[in-house]
TORKOL-4160 file (C-alpha; in steps of 0.2 Angstrom, whole numbers, padded with zeros to 4 digits, m for minus):
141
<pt num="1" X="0077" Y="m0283" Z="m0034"/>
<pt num="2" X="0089" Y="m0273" Z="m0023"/>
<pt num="3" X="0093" Y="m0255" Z="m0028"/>
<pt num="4" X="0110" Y="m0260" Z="m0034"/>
<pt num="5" X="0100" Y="m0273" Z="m0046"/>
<pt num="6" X="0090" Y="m0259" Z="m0052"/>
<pt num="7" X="0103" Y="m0248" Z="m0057"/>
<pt num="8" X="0114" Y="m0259" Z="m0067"/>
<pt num="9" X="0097" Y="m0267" Z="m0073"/>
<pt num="10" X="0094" Y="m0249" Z="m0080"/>
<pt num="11" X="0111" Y="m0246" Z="m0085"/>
<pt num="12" X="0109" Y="m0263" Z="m0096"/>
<pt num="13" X="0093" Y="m0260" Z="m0103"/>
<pt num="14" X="0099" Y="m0241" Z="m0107"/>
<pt num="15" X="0113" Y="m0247" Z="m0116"/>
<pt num="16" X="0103" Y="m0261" Z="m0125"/>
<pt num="17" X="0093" Y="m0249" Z="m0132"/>
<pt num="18" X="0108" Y="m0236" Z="m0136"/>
<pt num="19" X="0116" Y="m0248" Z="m0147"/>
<pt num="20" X="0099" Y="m0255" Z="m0155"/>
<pt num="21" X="0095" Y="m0238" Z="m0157"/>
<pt num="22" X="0110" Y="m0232" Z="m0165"/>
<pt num="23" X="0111" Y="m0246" Z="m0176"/>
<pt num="24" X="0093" Y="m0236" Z="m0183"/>
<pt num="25" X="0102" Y="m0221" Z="m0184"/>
<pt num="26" X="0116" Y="m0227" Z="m0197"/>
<pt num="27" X="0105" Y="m0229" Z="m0212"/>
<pt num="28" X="0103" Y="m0211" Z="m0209"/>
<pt num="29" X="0119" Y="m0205" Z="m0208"/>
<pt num="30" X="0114" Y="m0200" Z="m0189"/>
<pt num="31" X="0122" Y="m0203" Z="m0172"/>
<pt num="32" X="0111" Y="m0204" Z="m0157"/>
<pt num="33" X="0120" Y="m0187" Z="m0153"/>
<pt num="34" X="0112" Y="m0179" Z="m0168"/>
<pt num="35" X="0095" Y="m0183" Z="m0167"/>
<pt num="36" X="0092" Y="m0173" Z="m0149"/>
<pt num="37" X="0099" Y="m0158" Z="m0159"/>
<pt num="38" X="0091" Y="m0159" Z="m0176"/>
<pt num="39" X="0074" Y="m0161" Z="m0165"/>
<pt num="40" X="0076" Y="m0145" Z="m0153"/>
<pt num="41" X="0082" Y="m0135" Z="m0169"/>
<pt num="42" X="0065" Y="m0141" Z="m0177"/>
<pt num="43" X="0055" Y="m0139" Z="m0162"/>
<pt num="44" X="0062" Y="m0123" Z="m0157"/>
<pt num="45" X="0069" Y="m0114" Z="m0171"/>
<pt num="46" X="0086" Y="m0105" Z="m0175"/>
<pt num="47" X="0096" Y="m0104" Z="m0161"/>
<pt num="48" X="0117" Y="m0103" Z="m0158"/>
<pt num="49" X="0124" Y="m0117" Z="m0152"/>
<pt num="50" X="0126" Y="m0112" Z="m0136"/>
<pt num="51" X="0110" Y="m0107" Z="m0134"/>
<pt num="52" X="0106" Y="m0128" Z="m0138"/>
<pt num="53" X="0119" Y="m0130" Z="m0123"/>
<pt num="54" X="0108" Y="m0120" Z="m0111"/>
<pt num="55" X="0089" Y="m0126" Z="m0115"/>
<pt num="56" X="0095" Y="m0144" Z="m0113"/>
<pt num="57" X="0092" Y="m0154" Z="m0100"/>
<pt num="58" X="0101" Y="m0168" Z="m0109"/>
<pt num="59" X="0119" Y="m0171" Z="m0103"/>
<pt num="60" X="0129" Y="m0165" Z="m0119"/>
<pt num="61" X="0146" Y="m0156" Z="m0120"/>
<pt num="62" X="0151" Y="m0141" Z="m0133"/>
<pt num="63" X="0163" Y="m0151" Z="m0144"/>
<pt num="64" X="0146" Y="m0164" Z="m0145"/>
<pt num="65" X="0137" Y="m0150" Z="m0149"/>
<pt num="66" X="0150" Y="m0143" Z="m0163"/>
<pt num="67" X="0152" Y="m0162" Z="m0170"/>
<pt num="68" X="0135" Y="m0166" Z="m0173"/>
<pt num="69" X="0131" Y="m0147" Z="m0180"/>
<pt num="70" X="0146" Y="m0154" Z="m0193"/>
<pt num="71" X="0138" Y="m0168" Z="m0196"/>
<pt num="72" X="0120" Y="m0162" Z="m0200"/>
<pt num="73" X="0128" Y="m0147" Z="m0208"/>
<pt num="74" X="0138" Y="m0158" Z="m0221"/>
<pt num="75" X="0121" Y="m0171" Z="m0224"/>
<pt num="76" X="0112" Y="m0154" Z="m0228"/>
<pt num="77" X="0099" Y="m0155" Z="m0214"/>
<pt num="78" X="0106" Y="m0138" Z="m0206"/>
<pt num="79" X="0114" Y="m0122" Z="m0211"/>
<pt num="80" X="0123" Y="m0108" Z="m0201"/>
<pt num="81" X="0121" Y="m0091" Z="m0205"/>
<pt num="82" X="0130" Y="m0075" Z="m0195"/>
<pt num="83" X="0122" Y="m0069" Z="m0182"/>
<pt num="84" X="0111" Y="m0053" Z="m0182"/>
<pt num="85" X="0117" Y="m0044" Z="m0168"/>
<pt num="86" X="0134" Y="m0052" Z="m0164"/>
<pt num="87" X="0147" Y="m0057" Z="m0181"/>
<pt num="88" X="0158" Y="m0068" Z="m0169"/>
<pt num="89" X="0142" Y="m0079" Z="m0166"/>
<pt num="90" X="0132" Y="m0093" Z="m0180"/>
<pt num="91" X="0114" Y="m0096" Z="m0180"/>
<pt num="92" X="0111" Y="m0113" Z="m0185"/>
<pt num="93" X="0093" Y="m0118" Z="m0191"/>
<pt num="94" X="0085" Y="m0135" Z="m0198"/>
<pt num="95" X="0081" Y="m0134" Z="m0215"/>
<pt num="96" X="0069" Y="m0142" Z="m0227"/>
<pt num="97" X="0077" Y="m0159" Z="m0228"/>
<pt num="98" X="0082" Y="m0157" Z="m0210"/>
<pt num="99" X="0062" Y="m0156" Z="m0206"/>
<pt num="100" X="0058" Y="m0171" Z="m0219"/>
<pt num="101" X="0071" Y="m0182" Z="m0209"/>
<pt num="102" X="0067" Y="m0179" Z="m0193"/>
<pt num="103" X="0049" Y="m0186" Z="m0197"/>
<pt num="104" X="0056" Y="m0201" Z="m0204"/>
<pt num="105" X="0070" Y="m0205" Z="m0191"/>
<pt num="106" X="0055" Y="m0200" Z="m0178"/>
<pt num="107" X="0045" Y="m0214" Z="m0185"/>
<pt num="108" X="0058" Y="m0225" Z="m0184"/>
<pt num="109" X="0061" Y="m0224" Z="m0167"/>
<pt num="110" X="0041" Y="m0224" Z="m0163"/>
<pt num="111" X="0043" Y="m0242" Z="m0173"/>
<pt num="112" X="0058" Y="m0247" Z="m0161"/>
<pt num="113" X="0050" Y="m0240" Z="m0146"/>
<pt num="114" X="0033" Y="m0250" Z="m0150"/>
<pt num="115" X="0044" Y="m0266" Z="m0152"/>
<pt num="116" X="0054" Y="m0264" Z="m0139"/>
<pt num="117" X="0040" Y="m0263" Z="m0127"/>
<pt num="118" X="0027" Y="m0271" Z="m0133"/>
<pt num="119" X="0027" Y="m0285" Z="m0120"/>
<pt num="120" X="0020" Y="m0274" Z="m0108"/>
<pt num="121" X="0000" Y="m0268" Z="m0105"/>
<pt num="122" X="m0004" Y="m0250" Z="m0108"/>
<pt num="123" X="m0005" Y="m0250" Z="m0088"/>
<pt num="124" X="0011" Y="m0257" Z="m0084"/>
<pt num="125" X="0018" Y="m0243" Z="m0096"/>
<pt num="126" X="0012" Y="m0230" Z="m0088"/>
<pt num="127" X="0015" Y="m0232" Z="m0072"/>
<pt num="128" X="0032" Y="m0238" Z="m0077"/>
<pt num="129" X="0031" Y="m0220" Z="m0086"/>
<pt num="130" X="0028" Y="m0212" Z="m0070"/>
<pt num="131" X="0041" Y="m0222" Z="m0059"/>
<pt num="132" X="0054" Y="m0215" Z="m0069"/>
<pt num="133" X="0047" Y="m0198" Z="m0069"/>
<pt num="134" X="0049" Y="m0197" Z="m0050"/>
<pt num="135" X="0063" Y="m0202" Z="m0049"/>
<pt num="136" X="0070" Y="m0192" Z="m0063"/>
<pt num="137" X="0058" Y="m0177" Z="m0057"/>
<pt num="138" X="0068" Y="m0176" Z="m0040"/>
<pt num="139" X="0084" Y="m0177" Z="m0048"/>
<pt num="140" X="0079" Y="m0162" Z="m0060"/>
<pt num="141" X="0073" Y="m0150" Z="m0044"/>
């Protein structure tokens, strides 16, 4: 395979599972865009939106960043409250049914992910694992 094989091979695969992915995603009234948000929020707790913007190594933009709050705000899986220190700012937070989702959308994509690659040994996925790492690793440094 030459490198340009490899890069469009990845680009095709990538988009392959975008599209499976978000097909998942509509029975929850999610977008691939929200999922990544909803999870940090969980994981990390309350935080402004741009403070999302700047612990993310994801490549997302502001107006994604104020749609997707939008959208979890109106399913009731968020909620914005002033800021403490700063009234021109929001804190958003996950709530309740934002937790409860995010563990049944997380186990759905485990479902995917497990038939996606379940033609491949544990060995071929872990060093498949750690070719991407490098190369994502060095692009990251």
């Amino acid at each position: 395979m030459t490198l340009d094989d490899a890069g469009r091979f990845t680009v095709a695969v990538g988009r392959l599972m975008e599209r499976d992915g978000a097909e998942r995603f509509k029975q929850y009234g999610l977008t691939l865009s929200d999922m990544p948000l909803l999870a940090r929020l969980v994981r990390l707790g309350p935080m402004t939106p741009g403070e999302f913007l700047e612990s993310s190594v994801l490549l997302t933009s502001a107006s994604v960043v104020t749609h997707s709050l939008n959208r979890l705000e109106q399913a009731g899986l968020v909620s914005r409250r002033p800021h403490d220190t700063d009234g021109r700012m929001k804190v958003v937070e996950a709530t309740e049914a934002g937790r409860e989702m995010l563990v049944l959308v997380l186990k759905d994509i485990y479902e995917f992910l497990s038939d996606f690659f379940d033609p491949l040994t544990e060995e071929e996925l872990s060093q498949y694992r750690t070719l991407l790492l490098r190369c994502v690793e060095r692009r990251l440094s």
